[in-house]
C-alpha positions as CSV (number, residue, x, y, z in Angstrom):
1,X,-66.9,35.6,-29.3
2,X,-66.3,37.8,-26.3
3,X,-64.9,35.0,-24.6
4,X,-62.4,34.1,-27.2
5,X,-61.4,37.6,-27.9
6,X,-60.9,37.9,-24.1
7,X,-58.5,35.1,-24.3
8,X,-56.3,36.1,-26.8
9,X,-55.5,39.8,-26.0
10,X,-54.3,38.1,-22.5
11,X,-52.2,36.0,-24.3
12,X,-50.9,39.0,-26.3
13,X,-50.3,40.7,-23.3
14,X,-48.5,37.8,-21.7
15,X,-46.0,37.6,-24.5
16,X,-45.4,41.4,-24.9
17,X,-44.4,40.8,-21.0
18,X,-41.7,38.0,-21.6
19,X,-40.1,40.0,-24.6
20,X,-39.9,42.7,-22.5
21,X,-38.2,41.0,-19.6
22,X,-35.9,39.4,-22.4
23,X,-34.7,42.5,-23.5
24,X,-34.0,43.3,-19.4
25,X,-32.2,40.2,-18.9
26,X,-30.0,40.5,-21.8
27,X,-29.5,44.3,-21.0
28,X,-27.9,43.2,-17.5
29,X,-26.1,40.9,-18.8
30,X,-24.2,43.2,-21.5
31,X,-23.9,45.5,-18.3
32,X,-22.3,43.2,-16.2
33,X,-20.4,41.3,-18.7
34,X,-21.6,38.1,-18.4
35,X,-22.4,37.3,-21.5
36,X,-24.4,33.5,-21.7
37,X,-21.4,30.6,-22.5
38,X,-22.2,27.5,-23.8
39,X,-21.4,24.6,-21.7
40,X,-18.5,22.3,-21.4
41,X,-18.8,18.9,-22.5
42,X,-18.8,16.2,-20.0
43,X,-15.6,14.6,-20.0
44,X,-15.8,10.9,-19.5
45,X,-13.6,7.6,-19.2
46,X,-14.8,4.8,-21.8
47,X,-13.7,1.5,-21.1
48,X,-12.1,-0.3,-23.8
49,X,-13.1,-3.2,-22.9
50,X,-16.3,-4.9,-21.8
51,X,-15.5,-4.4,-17.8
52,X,-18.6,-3.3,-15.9
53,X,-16.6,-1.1,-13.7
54,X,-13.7,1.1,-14.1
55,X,-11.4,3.1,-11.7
56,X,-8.3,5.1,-12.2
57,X,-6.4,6.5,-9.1
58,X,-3.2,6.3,-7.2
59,X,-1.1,7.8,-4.3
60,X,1.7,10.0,-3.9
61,X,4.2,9.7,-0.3
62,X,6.9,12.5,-0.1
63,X,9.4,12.5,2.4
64,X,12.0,14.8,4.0
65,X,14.8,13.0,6.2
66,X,17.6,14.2,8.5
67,X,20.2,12.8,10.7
68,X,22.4,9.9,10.6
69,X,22.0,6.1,9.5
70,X,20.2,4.7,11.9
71,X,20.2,1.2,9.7
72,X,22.3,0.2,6.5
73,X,18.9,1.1,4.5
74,X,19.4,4.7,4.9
75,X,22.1,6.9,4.1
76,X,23.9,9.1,6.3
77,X,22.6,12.6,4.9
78,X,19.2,15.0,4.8
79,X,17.8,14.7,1.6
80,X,14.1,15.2,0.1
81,X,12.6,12.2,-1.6
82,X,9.8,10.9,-3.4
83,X,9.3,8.1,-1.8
84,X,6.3,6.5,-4.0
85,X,4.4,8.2,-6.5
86,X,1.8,5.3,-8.1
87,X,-0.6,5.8,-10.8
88,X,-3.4,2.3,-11.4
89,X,-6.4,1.4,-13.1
90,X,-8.5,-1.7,-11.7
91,X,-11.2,-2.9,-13.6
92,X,-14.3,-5.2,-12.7
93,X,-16.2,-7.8,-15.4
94,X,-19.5,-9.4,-14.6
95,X,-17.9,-12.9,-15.4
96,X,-15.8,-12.6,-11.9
97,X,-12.9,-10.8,-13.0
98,X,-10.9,-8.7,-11.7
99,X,-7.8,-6.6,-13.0
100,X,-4.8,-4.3,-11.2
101,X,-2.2,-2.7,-13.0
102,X,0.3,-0.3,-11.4
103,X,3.5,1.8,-12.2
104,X,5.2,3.4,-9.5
105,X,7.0,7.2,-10.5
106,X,8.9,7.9,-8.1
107,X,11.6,6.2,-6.3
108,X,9.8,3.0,-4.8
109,X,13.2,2.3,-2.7
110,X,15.3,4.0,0.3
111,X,18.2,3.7,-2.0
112,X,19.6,6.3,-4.0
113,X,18.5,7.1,-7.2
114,X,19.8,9.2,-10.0
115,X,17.2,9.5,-12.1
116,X,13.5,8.6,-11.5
117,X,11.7,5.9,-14.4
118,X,8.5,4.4,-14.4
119,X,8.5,0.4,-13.3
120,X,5.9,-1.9,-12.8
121,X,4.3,-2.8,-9.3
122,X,1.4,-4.8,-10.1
123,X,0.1,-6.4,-13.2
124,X,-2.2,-9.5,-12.2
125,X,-6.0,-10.7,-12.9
126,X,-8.2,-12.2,-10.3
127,X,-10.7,-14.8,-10.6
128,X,-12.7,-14.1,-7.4
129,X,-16.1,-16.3,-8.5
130,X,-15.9,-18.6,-5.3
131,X,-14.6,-16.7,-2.0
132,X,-13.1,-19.7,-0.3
133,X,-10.8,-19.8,-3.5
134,X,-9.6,-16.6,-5.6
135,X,-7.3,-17.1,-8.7
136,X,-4.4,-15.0,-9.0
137,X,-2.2,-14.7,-11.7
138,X,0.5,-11.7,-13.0
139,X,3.0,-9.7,-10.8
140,X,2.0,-9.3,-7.2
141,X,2.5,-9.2,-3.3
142,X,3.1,-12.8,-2.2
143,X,1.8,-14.4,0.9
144,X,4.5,-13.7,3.5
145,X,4.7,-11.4,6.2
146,X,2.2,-9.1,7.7
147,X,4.1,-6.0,7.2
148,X,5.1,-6.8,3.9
149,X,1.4,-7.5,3.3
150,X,-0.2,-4.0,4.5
151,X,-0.7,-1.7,1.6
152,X,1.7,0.9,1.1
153,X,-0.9,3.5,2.7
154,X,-2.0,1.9,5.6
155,X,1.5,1.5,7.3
156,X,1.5,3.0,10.7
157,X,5.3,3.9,10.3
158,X,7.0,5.8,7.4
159,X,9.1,3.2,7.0
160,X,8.9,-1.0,7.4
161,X,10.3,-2.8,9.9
162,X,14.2,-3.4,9.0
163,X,13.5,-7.4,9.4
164,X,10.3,-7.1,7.1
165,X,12.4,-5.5,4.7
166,X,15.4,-7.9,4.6
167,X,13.6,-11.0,5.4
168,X,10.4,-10.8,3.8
169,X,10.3,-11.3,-0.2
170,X,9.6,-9.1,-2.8
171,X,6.5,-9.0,-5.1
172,X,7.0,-12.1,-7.7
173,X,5.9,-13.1,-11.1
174,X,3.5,-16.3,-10.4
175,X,0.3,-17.5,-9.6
176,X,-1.7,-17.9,-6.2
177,X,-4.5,-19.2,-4.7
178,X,-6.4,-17.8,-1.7
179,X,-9.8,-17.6,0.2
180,X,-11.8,-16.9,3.5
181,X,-14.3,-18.7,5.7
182,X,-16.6,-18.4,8.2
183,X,-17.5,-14.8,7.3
184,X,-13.7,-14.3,7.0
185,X,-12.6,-15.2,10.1
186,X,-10.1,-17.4,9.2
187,X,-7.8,-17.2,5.6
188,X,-5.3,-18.6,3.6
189,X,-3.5,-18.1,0.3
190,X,-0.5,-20.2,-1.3
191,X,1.4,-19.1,-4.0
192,X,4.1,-20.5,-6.7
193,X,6.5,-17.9,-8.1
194,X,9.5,-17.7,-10.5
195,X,11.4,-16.3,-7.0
196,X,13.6,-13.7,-9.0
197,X,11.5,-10.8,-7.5
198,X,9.7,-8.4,-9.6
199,X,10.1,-7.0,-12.9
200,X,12.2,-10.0,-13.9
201,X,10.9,-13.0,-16.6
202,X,13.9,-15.1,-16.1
203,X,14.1,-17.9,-13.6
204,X,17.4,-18.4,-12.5
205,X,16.8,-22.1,-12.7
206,X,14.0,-24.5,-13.3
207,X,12.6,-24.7,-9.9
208,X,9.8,-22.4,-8.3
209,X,9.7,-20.6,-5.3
210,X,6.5,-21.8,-2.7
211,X,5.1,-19.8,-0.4
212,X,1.9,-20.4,1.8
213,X,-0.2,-18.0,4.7
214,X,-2.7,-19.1,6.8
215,X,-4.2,-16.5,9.2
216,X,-7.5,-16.3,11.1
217,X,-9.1,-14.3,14.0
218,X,-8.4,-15.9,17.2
219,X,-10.7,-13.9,19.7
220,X,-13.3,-11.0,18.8
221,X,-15.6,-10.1,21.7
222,X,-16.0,-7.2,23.8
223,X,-14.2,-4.4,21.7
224,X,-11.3,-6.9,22.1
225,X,-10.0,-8.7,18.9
226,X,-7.1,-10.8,18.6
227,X,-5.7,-11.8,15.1
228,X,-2.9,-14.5,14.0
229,X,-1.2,-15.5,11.4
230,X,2.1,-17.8,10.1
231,X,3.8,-18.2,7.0
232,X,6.6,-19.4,5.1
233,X,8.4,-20.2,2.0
234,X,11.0,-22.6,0.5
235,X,12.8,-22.3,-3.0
236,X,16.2,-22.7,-4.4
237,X,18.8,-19.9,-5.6
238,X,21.5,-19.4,-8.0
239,X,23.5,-16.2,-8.1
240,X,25.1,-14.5,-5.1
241,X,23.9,-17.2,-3.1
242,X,23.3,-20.5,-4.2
243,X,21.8,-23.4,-2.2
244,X,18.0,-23.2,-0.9
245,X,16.5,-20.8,1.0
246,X,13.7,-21.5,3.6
247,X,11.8,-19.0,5.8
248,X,9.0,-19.0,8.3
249,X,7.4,-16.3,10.2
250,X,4.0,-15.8,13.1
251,X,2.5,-12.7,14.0
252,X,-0.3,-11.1,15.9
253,X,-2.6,-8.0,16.1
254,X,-4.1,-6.9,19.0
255,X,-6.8,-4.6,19.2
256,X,-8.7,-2.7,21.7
257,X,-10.4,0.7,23.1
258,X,-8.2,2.3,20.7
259,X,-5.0,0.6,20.7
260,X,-3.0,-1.8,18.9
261,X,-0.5,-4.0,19.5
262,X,1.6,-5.8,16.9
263,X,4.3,-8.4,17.1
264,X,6.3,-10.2,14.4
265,X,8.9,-12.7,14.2
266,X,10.6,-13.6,10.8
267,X,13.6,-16.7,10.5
268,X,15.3,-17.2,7.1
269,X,17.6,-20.6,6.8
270,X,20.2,-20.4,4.0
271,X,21.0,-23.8,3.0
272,X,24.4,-23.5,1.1
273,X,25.5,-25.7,-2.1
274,X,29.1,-24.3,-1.0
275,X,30.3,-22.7,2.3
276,X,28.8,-23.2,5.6
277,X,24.9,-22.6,6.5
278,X,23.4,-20.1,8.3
279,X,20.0,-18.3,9.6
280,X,19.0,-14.5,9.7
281,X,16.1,-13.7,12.1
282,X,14.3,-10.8,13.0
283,X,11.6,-9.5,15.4
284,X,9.4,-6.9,15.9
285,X,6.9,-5.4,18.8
286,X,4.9,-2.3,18.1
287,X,2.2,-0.4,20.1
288,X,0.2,2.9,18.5
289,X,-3.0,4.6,20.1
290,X,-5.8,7.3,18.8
291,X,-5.1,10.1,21.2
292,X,-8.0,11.3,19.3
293,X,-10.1,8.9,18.0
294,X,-9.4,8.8,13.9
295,X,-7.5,11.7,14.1
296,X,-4.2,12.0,16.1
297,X,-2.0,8.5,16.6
298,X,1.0,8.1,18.5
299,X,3.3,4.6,18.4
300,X,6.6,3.1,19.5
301,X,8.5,0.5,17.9
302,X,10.9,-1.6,19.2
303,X,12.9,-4.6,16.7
304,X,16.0,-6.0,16.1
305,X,17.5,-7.9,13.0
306,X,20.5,-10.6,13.2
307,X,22.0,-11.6,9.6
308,X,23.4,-14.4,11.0
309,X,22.6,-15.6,14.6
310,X,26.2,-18.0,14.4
311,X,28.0,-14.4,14.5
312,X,28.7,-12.0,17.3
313,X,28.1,-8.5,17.3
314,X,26.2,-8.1,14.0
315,X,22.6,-7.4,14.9
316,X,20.8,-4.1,14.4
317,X,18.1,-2.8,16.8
318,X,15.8,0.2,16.1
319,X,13.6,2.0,18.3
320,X,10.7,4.2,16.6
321,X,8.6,7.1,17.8
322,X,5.7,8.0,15.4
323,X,2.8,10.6,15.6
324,X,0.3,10.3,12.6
325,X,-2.6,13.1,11.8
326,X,-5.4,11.7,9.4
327,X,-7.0,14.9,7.5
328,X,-9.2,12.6,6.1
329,X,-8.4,8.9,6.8
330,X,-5.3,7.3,5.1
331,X,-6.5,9.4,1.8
332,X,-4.8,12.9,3.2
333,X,-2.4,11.9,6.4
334,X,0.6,13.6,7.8
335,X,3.4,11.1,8.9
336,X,6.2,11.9,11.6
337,X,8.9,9.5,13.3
338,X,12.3,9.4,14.7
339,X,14.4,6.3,14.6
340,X,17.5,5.5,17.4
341,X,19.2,3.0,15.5
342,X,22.4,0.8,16.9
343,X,24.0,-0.5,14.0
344,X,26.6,-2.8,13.8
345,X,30.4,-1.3,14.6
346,X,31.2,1.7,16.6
347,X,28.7,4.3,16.0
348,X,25.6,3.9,18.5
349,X,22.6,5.8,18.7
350,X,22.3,6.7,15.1
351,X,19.4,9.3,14.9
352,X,16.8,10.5,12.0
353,X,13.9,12.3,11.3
354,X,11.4,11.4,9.3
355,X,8.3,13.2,7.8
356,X,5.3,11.5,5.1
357,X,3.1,13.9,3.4
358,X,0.4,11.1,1.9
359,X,-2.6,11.4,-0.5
360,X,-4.6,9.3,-2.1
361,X,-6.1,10.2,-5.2
């Protein structure tokens, strides 16, 4: 009985303590006005679907320019400009499915724009179940050009090449088929598409554009790695220009201790129904280093871009000088160049300034 008694007055005496320590606590906190708040709900993204994985992101590239035209793709005054401003969800099912949609809110072009609107990038669905043959089908970047082909926030420059730009083609409506083998070492992909460019349902006539990319890794040993690629394309038009239009392209990345080293060539035949034919061609060398390694890159850029190598005195060559700081990779980067542009006509030495602000979110 002694015992028992001895173990509940302890008990007693243990209780009188945490009521008394209550009282304390809650005193304090009247005193120091921190009065205990119920916690937030967690706020969570439910898929409407049955996709095993979800993601919602996007980037946003602002630009301030000054200084003349160095090319007809820019106009001859300073401006500020949103320059992309994307907003996508990509989604994942356990059957081998994949999903991308995009909208782009800002301008998406170097032309002028009066008002911003919201237009589709990407809309497509991938069927990725065997590797050496993916399943593509939607809106989406088609297989031509390696410039073209970099995402939108890996580019080294601000701005593509001019030739890329003019020569290469835009993101299509259609459906494509692509793979790798020999643990990815070499690639290709080959799409059909309506070859209107994107944002557009109508074919302008009832033949498809074809476009094909094969591209593989040519030497890897020693720090030293050597990639290659070609490409092309063949469809028919009906608008401005009528008749079919064929183009071809090779290019090559060099890397090393550091450095890269880039070269492109791009060739587009126009094959008239009326009027006489003609070829466009441009060409591209580039060559960027890490001053410090991840952080601080430097480039220069040399091309040049002929609309029509039967004519004299039409060709535009560019000369680019780029430094690159990566806060944190290509998710928060700061993006300078200047172009020295000599356009076709009288004016030479056309200079401007550009500057990226990137993130990725």
């Amino acid at each position: 009985m002694l015992c028992a008694a001895s173990v509940e007055e302890r008990l007693k005496q243990l209780e009188d303590t945490v009521n008394v320590l209550a009282q304390e606590n809650a005193a304090l906190k009247k005193q120091l006005g921190a009065a205990a708040k119920t916690a937030p709900a967690a706020v969570t993204v439910t898929p409407q679907g049955k996709e095993t994985k979800l993601a919602l992101g996007g980037f946003i590239q602002t630009h301030g320019e000054c200084g003349d035209a160095p090319d007809a793709r820019f106009p001859a005054a300073d401006r500020f400009l949103i320059r992309r401003a994307r907003l996508g969800v990509k989604g994942t099912f356990a059957e081998s499915f994949d999903f991308t949609l995009q909208s782009d809110w800002g301008n998406n072009s170097l032309n002028a724009t009066s008002g911003f609107r919201a237009q589709l990038t990407d809309a497509f669905i991938v069927w990725n179940k065997y590797s050496f043959a993916n399943i593509t089908a939607g809106q989406f970047k088609v297989p031509y050009g390696y410039d073209q082909l970099l995402a939108d926030t890996k580019t080294l420059t601000v701005e593509r090449t001019l030739p890329n730009d003019l020569l290469s083609l835009p993101r299509q409506a259609g459906a494509m088929v692509a793979g790798t083998f020999f643990d990815k070492k070499f690639g290709y992909a080959a799409a059909l598409g309506n070859g209107n460019g994107n944002n557009n349902s109508v074919n302008d006539n009832e033949q498809m554009t074809y476009i094909g990319r094969v591209y593989a890794t040519a030497f890897d040993q020693q720090g030293v790695k050597l990639n290659v690629g070609v490409n092309g394309f063949t469809g028919y038009d009906t608008g401005a220009f009528t008749g079919h239009r064929t183009g071809r392209g090779a290019d090559a990345q060099l890397y090393f201790s550091g450095f890269e080293l880039d070269a492109e060539i791009l060739r587009t035949h126009f094959d008239r129904d009326l009027g006489i034919d003609y070829n466009a061609q441009g060409w591209s060398l580039m060559g960027s280093y890490f001053i410090v390694p991840n952080k601080w890159q430097c480039l220069f850029r040399y091309e040049s871009y002929d609309p029509n190598t039967s004519v004299a005195n039409d060709k535009t060559t560019l000369r680019t000088i780029g430094f690159s700081y990566l806060l944190k990779g290509d998710d928060l980067k700061l993006q300078l160049n200047y172009l020295i542009g000599n356009p076709p006509g009288a004016k030479t030495h056309q200079d401007r300034l550009l500057g990226r602000m990137q993130i990725v979110y």
